[in-house]
C-alpha positions in Angstrom: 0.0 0.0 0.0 1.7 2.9 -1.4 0.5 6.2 1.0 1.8 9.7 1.1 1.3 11.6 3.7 -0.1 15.5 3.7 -1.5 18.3 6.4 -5.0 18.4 6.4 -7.4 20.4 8.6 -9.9 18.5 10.2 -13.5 19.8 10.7 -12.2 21.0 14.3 -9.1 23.1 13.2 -6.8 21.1 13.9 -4.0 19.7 11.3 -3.5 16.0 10.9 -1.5 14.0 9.0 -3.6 12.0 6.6 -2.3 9.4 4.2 -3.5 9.9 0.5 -4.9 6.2 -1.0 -5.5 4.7 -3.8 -9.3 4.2 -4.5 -8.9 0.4 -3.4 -6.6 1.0 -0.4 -8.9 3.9 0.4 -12.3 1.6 0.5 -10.1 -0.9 2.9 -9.2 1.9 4.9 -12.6 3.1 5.5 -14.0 -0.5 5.9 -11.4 -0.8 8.5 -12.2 2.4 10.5 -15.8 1.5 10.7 -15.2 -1.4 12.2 -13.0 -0.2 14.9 -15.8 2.5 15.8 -18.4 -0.8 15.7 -16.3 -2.3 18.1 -16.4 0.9 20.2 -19.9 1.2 20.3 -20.2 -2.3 20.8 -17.9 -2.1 24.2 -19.9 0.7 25.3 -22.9 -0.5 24.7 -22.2 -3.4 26.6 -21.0 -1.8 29.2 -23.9 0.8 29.7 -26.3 -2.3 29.7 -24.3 -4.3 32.6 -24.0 -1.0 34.4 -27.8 -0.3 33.9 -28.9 -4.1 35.3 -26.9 -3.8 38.2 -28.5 -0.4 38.8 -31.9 -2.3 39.0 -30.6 -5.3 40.8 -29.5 -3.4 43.5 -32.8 -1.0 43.4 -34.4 -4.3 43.4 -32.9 -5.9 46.2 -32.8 -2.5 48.0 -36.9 -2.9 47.8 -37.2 -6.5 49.0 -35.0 -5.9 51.7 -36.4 -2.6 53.0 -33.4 -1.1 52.7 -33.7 2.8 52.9 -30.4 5.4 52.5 -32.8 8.1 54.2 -36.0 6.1 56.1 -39.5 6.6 54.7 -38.1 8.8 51.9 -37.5 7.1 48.6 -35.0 8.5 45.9 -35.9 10.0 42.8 -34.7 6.7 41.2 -36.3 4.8 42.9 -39.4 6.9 41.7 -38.5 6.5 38.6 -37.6 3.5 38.4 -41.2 1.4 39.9 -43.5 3.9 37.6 -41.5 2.5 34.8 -41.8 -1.1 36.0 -45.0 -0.4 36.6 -46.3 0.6 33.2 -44.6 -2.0 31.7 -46.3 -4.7 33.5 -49.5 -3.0 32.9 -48.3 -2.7 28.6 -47.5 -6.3 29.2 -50.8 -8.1 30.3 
């Protein structure tokens, strides 16, 4: 893969040094960049759903076990969190 390198502003203002392609090592360039950012998302994704089911575990078991951070008063999240439950079970049946 032949590649030359030049300055080129990037939509931020910043210079970077971007290789010049051929049209075919272009395409495999690109095809390679998306899937690095596919894998990104992927990673993140992932780890925004674990971190939102532990969220509700805990909520979860902090309910069955009548566990309270300030007694009587429940958080916003908590809140939240049963009036969503709620209107799915009610979507569900």
């Amino acid at each position: 893969m032949k590649a030359t390198l030049h300055l080129e502003k990037s939509p931020s203002g910043l210079f970077h040094n971007y290789p010049t392609f051929t049209s075919k090592d272009r395409i495999t360039h690109h095809l390679l960049q998306s899937k690095k950012q596919i894998v990104e998302f992927a990673k993140f994704s992932y780890l925004a759903i674990v971190l939102i089911l532990l969220l509700c575990a805990v909520v979860e078991l902090k309910h069955i076990y009548n566990v309270d951070i300030f007694p009587g008063i429940d958080t916003p999240f908590d809140n939240a969190y049963f009036a969503g439950k709620g209107a799915i079970d009610n979507s569900l049946l």
